[in-house]
SERO-4910 file (N, C-alpha, C, O; in steps of 0.05 Angstrom, whole numbers):
BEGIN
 pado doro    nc1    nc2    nc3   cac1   cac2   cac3    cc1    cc2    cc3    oc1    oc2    oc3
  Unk    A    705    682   -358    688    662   -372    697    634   -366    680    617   -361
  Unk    A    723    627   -366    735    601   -360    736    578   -387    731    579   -411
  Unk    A    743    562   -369    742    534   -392    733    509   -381    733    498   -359
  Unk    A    720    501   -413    706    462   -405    732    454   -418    738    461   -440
  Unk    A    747    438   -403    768    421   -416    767    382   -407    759    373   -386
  Unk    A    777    370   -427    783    340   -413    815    346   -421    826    358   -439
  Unk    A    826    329   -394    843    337   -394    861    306   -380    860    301   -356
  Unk    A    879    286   -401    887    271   -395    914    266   -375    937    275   -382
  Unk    A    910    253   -352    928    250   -331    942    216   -316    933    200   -300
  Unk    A    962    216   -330    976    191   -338    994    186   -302    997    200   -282
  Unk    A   1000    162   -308   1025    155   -293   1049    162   -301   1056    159   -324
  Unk    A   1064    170   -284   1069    146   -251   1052    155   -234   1037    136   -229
  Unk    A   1044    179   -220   1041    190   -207   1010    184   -199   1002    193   -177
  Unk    A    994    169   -214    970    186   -201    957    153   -193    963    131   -202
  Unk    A    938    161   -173    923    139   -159    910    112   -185    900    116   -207
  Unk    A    915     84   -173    912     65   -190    920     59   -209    909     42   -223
  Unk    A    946     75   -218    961     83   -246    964     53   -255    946     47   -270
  Unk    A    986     28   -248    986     11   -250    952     -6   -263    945    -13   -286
  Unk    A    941     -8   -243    915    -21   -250    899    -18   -277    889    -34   -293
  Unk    A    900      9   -277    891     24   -307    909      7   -329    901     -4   -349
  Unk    A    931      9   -322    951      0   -345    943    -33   -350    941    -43   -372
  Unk    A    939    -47   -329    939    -80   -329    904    -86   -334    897   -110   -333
  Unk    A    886    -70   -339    860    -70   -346    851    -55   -368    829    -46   -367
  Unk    A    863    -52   -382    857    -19   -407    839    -25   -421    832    -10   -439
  Unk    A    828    -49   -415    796    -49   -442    777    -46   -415    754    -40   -421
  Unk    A    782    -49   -390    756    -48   -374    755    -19   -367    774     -7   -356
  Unk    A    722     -3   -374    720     20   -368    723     31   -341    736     12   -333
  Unk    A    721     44   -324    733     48   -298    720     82   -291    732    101   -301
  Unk    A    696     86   -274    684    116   -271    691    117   -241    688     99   -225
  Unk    A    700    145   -236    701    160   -212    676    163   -204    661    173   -221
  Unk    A    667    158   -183    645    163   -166    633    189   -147    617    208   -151
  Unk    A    646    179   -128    666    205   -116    680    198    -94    682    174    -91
  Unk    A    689    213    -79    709    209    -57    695    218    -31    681    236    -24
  Unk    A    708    192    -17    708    205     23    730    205     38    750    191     33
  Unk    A    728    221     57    745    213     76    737    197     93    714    200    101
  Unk    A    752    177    103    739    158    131    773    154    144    793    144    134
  Unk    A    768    168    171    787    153    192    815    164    179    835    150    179
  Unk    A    814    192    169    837    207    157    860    198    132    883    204    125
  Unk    A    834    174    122    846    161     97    826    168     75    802    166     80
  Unk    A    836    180     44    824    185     30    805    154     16    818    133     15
  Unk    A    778    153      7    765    132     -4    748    140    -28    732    158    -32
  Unk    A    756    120    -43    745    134    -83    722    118    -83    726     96    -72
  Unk    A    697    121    -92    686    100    -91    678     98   -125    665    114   -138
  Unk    A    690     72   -135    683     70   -171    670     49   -180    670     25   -172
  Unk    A    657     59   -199    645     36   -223    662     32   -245    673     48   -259
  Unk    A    661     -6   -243    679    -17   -258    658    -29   -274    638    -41   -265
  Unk    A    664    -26   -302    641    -41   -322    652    -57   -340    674    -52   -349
  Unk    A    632    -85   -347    639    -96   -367    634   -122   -347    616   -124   -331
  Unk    A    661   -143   -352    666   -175   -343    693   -171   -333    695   -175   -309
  Unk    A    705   -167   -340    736   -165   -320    739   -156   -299    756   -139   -295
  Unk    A    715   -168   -274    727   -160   -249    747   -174   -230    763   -168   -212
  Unk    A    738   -196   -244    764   -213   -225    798   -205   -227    816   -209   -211
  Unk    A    796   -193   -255    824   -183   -266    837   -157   -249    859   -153   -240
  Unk    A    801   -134   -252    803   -116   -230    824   -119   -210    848   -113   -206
  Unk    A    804   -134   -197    813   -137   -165    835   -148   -158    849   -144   -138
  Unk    A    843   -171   -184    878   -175   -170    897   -147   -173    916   -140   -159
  Unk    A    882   -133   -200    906   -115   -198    906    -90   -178    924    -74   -174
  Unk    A    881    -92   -168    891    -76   -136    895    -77   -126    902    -58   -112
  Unk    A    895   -107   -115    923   -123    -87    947   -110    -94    963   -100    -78
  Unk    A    950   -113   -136    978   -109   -131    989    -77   -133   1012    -69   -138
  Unk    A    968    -63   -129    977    -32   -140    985    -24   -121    974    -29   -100
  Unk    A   1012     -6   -124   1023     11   -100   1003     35    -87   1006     43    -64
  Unk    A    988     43   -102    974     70    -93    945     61    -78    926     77    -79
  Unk    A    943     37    -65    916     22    -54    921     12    -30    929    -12    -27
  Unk    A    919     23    -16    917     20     10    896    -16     14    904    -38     22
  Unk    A    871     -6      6    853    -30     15    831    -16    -13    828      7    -20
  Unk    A    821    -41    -22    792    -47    -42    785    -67    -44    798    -87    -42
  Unk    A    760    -64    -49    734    -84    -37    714    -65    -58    713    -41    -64
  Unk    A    694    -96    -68    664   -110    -81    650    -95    -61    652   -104    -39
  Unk    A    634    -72    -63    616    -59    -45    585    -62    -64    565    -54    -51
  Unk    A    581    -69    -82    559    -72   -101    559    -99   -132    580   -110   -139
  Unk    A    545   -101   -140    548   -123   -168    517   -124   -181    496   -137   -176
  Unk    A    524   -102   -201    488   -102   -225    497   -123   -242    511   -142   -235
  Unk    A    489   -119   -264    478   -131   -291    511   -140   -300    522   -162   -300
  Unk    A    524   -105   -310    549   -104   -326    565    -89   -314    585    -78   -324
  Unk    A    554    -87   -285    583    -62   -270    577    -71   -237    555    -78   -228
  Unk    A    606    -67   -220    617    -68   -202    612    -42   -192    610    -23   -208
  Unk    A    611    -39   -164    623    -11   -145    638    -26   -135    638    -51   -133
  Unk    A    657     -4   -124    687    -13   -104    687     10    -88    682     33    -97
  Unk    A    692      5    -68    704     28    -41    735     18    -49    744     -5    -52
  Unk    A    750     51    -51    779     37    -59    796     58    -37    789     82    -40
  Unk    A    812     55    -21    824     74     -4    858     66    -13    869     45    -17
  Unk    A    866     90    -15    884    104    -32    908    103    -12    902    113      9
  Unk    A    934     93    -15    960    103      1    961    133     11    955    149     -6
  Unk    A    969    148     39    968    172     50    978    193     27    972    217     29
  Unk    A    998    179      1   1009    197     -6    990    210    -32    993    233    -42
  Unk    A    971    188    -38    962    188    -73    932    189    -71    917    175    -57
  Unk    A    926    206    -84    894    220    -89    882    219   -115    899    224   -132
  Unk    A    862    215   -124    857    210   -155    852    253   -163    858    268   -181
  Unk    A    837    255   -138    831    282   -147    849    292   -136    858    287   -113
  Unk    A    860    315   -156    889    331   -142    880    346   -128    860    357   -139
  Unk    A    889    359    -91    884    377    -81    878    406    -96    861    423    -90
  Unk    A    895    405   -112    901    424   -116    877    441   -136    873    465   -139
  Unk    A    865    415   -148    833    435   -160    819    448   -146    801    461   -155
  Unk    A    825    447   -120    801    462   -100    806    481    -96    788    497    -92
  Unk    A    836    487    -96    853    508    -83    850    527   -111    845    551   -111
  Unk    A    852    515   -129    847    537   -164    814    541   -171    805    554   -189
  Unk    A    802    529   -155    777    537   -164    757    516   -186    734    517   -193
  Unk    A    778    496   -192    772    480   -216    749    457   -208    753    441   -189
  Unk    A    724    458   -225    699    434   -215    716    413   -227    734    416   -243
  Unk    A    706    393   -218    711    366   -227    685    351   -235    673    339   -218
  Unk    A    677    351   -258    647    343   -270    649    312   -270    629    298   -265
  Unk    A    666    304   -274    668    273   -289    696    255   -280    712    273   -275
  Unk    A    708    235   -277    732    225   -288    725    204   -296    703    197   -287
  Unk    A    738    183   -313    735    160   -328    760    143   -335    763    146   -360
  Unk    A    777    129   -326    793    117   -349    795    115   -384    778    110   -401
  Unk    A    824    121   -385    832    119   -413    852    124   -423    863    144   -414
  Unk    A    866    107   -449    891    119   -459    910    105   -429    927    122   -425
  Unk    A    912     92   -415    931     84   -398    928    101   -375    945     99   -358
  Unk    A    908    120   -371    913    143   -346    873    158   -348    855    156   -365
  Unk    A    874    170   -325    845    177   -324    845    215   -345    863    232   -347
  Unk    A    823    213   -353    809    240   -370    788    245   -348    770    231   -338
  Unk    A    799    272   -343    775    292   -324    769    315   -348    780    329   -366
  Unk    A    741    307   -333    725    332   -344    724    354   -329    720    351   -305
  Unk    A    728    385   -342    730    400   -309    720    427   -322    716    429   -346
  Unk    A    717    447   -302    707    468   -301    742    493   -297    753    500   -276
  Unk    A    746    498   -317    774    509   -303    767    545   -304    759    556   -324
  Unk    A    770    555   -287    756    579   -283    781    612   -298    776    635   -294
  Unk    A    798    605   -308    821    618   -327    840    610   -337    845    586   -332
  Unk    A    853    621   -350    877    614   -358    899    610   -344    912    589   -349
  Unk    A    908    631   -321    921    624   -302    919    603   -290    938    592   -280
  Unk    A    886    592   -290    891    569   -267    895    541   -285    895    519   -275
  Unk    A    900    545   -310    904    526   -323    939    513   -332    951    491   -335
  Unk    A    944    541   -333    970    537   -320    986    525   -305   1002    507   -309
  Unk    A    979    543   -282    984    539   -252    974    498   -250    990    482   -242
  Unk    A    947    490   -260    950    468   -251    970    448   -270    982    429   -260
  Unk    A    972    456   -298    985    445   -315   1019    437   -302   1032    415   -303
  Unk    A   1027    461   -290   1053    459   -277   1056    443   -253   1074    426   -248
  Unk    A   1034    451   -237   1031    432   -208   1041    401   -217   1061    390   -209
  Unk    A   1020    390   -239   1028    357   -242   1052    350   -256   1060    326   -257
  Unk    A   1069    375   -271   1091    370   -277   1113    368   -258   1136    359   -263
  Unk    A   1105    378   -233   1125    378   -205   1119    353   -194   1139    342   -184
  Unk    A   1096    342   -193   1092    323   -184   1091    293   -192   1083    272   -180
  Unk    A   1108    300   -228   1109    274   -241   1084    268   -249   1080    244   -245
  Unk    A   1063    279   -261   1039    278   -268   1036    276   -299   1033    297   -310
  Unk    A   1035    254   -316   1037    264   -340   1003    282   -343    982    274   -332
  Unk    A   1005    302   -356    991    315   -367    986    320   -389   1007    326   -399
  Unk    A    965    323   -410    960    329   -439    923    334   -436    905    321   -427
  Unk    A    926    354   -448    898    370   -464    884    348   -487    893    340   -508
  Unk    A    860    343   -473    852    325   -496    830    345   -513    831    348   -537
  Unk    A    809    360   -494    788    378   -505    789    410   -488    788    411   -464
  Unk    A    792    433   -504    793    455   -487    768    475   -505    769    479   -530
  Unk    A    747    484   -488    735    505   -503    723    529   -482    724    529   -457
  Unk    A    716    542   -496    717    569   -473    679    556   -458    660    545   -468
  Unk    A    685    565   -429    648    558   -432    634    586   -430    642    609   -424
  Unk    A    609    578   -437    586    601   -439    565    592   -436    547    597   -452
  Unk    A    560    573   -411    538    555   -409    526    585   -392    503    579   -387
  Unk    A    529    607   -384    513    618   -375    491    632   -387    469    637   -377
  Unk    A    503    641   -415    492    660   -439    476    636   -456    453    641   -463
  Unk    A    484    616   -462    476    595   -472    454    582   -463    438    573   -480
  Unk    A    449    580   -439    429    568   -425    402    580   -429    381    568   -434
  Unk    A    407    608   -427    389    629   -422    376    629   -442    352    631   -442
  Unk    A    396    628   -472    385    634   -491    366    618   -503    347    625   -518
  Unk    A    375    588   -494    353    564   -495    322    564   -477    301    549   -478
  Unk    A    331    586   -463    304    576   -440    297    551   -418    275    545   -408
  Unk    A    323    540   -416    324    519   -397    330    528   -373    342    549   -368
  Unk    A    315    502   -349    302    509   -325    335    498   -313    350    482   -325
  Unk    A    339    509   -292    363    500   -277    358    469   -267    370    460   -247
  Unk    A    348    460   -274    337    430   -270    348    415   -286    362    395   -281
  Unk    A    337    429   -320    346    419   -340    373    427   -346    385    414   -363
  Unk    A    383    445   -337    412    447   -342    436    431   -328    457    423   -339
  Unk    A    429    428   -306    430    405   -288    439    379   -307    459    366   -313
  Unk    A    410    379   -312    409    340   -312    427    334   -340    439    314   -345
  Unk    A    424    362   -360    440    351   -392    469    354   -383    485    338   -393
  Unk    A    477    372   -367    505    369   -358    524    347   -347    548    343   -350
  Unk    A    501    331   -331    507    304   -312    502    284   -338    515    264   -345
  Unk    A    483    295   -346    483    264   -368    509    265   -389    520    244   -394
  Unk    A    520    292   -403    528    296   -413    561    283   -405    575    264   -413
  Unk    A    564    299   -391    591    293   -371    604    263   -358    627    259   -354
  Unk    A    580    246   -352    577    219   -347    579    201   -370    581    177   -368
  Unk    A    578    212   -389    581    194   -420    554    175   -425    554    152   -435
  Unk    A    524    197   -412    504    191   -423    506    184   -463    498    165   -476
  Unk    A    520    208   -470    513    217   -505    537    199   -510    540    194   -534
  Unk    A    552    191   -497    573    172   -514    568    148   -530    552    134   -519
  Unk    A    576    138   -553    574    113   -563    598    101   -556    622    108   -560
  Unk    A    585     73   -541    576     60   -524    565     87   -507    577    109   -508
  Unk    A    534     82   -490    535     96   -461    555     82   -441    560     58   -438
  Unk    A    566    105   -429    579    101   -395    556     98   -379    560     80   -362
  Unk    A    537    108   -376    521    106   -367    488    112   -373    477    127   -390
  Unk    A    477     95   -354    439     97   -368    423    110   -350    428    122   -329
  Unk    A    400    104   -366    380    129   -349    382    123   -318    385    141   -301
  Unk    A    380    100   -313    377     85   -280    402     95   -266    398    104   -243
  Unk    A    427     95   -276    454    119   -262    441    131   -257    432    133   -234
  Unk    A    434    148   -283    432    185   -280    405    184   -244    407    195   -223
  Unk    A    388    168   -255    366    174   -230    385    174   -205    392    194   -193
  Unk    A    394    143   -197    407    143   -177    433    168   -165    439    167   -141
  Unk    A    441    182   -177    449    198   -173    444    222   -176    462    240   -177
  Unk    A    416    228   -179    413    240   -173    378    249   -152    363    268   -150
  Unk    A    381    222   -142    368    216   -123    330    219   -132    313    227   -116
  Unk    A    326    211   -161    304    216   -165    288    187   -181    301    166   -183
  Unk    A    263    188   -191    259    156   -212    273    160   -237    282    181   -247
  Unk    A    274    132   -248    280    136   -273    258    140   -295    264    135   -318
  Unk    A    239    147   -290    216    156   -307    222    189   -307    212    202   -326
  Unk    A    233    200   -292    234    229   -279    260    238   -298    263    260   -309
  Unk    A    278    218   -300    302    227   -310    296    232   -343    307    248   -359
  Unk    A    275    212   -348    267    204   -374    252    223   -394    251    230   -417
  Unk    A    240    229   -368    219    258   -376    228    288   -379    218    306   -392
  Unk    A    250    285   -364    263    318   -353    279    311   -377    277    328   -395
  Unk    A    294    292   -384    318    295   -413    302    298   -442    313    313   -458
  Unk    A    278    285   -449    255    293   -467    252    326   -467    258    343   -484
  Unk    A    242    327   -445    234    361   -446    250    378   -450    245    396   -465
  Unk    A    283    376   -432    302    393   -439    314    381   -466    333    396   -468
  Unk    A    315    368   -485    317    358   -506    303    379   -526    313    397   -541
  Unk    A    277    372   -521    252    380   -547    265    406   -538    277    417   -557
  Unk    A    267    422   -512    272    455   -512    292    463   -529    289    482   -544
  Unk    A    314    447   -529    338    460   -538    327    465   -571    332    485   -583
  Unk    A    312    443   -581    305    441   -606    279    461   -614    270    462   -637
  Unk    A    272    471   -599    260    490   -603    270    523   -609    265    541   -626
  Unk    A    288    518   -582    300    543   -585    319    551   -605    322    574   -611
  Unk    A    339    524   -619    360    533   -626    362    520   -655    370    533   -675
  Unk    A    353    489   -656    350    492   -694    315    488   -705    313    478   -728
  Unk    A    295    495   -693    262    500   -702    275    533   -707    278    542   -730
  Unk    A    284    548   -682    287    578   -683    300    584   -715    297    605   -727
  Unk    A    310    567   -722    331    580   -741    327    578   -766    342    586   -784
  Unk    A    300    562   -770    284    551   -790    251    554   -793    233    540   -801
  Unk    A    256    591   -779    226    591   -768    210    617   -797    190    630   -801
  Unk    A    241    611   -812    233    631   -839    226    617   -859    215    633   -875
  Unk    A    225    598   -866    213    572   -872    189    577   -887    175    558   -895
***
């Protein structure tokens, strides 16, 4: 069955550690990653007004190779950020255990991933990996998942399971949002009227299925 956990990952060790520390009120989202030219590249949204603060502190961070202003909206920055040969934000080693990576975000001095950890063993196993590697580690949220039994039982379309997961995971439902409907479209390559409509419908479903259902003796 596995586990949904966030799962907080501190310095020394991990990519932009410094920066996080010298910016801690500015929010900071994982994007995702490339490779270019056999150098790893993060590409993130930085939100809020402190970009100028940003960007000195990734001249001065040891784990930054090179970063650069690749975008500028309303209240958030993108950065292409390429990482020293040695330092990766995403640990190899989730790929090798099987573990998704739904989300990461700054916080608490160090980034919180959201992840898909597929047992116990591999929770372990990765728990120990970042202790070899100087990784602080700590469990912020662990619960078993059952989004497969769960889903079903709602009657949601793999569309809509989809999109509440991404919204979910992205810190759509958070107070403050991390992000708004115009993210969610853009990433997932559709309008924002579409995103608007599909979260309504898988919305009203869940509320159909799970507290109308439960109040249908009424």
């Amino acid at each position: 069955m596995g586990f949904i956990s966030e799962i907080h990952l501190s310095p020394p060790s991990t990519a932009l550690g410094s920066t996080i520390r010298a910016v801690s009120n500015t929010p900071i989202r994982w994007e995702y990653t490339t490779v270019v030219d056999d150098s790893t590249v993060l590409f993130l949204s930085v939100f809020g007004d402190g970009f100028d603060e940003f960007e000195a502190s990734l001249d001065r961070d040891p784990t930054v190779a090179d970063g650069r202003r690749i975008a500028t909206f309303a209240n958030r920055c993108v950065y292409s950020v390429r990482t020293t040969a040695d330092c990766q934000l995403i640990p190899p080693k989730c790929s090798e255990l099987g573990i998704f990576v739904f989300n990461v975000v700054s916080g608490d001095g160090g980034w919180v991933f959201r992840l898909q950890i597929p047992d116990r063993d591999a929770l372990l196993e990765f728990k120990e990996h970042c202790r070899k590697h100087d990784i602080g580690f700590r469990i912020v949220r662990l619960r078993e998942s059952d989004y497969a039994d769960g889903v079903a039982a709602a009657g949601l379309t793999d569309q809509q399971r989809e999109l509440l997961l991404r919204a979910f995971y992205a810190g759509y439902f958070d107070v403050p949002r991390r992000v708004s409907q115009s993210d969610l479209a853009d990433q997932l390559d559709v309008s924002t009227s579409a995103v608007s409509q599909q979260l309504r419908r898988a919305i009203e479903q869940l509320i159909t299925t799970t507290i109308d259902a439960d109040s249908s003796g009424w």
